[in-house]
C-alpha positions as a printed Julia matrix, in Angstrom:
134×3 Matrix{Float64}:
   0.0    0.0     0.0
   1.19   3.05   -0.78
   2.26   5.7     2.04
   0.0    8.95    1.94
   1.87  12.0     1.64
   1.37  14.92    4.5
  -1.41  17.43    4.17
   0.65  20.08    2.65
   2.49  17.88    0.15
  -0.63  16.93   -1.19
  -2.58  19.7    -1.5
   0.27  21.34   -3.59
   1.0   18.86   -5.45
  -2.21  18.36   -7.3
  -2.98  21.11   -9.7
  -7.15  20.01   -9.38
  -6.68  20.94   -5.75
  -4.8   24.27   -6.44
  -7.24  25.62   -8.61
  -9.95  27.02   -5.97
  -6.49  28.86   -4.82
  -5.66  30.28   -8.17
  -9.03  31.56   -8.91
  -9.44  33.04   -5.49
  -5.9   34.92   -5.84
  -6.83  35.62   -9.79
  -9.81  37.46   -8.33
  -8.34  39.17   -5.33
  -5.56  40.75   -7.86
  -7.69  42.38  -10.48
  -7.51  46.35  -10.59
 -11.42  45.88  -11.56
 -12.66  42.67   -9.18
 -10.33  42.88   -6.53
 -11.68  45.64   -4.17
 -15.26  44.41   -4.2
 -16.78  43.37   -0.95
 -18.71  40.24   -2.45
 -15.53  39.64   -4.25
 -13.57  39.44   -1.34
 -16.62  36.93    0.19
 -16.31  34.73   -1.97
 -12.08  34.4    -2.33
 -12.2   33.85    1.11
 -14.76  31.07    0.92
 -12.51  29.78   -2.08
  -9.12  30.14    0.32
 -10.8   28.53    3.55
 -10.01  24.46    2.81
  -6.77  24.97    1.04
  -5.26  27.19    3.74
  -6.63  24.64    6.37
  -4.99  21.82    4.29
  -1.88  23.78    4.61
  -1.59  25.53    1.38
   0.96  28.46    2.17
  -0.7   31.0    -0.51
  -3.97  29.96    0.6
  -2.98  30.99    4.49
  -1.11  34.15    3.25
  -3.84  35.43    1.62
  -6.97  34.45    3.73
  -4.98  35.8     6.69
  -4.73  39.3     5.42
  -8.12  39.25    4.19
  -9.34  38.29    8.03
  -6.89  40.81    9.09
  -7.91  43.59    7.04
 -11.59  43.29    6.35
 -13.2   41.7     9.04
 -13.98  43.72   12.01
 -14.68  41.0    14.21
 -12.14  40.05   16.49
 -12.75  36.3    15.87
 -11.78  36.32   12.48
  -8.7   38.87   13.03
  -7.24  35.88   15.17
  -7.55  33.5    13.13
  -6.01  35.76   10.39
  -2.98  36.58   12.47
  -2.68  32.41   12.97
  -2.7   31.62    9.48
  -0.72  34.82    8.58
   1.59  33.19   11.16
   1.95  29.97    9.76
   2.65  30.85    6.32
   5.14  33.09    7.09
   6.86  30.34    9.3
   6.88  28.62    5.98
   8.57  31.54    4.16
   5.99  33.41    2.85
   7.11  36.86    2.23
   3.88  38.96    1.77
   2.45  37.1     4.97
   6.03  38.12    6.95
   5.36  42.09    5.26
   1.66  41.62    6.55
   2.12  40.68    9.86
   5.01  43.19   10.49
   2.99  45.4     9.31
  -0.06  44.42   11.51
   3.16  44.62   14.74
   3.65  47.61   13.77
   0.28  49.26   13.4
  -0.78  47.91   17.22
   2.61  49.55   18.62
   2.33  46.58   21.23
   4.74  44.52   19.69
   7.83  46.4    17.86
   9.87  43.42   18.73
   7.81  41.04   16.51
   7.24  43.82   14.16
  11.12  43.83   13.7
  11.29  40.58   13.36
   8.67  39.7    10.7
   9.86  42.93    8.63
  13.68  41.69    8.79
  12.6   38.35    7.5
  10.71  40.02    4.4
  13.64  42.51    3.87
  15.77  39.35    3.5
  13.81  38.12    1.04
  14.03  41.51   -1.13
  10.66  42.93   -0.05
  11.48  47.03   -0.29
   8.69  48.12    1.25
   9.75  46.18    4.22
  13.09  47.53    3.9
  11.18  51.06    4.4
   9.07  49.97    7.46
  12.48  49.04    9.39
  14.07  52.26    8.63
  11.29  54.01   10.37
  11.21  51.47   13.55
């Protein structure tokens, strides 16, 4: 019998199972699309199973959407959780995003710092900005 591969192996490996990802991003980063509220519904919807199979784009992306556009503090928690794993896993917009998110609460410039550094490692200018004004 074959041995199943972990969660996050799978799920990227399988283009079929990437597709609800692409679409949602796809959507998310048209000039026209992008900034609609029902838009933004239904890429979420679209980037709930993948990131909770571990899909690093998925969490990156769903995170800052909880972050940003949800005003209940429910949903900002669970965006700074999966904005946290993905950027474990190297994901530089989520490491910008959360620095960012540090940085905007002034509670934790420490873990602002950090996330920024990691992004500014990675080549992310704007991150290279933030840290010059920490």
């Amino acid at each position: 019998m074959p041995r199943a591969l972990p969660r996050s192996t799978a799920s990227v490996s399988s283009p079929v199972k990437r597709l609800p990802t692409r679409v949602a991003l796809w959507l998310l980063d048209s000039p026209h699309l992008g900034h609609a509220v029902s838009v933004k519904r239904f890429a979420g919807r679209l980037l709930k199973q993948p990131a909770l199979q571990g899909e690093v784009p998925a969490q990156s992306r769903l995170g800052t959407l909880l972050c940003r556009d949800c005003g209940n503090p429910r949903d900002r928690r669970i965006g700074l959780e999966l904005l946290r794993q993905a950027a474990r896993a190297g994901d530089r917009r989520a490491q910008l995003e959360l620095g960012q998110l540090c940085h905007e609460s002034s509670s934790e410039p420490q873990q602002a710092r950090h996330w920024l550094e990691l992004a500014a490692g990675q080549g992310c200018e704007q991150a290279r900005q933030l840290l010059k004004r920490l």
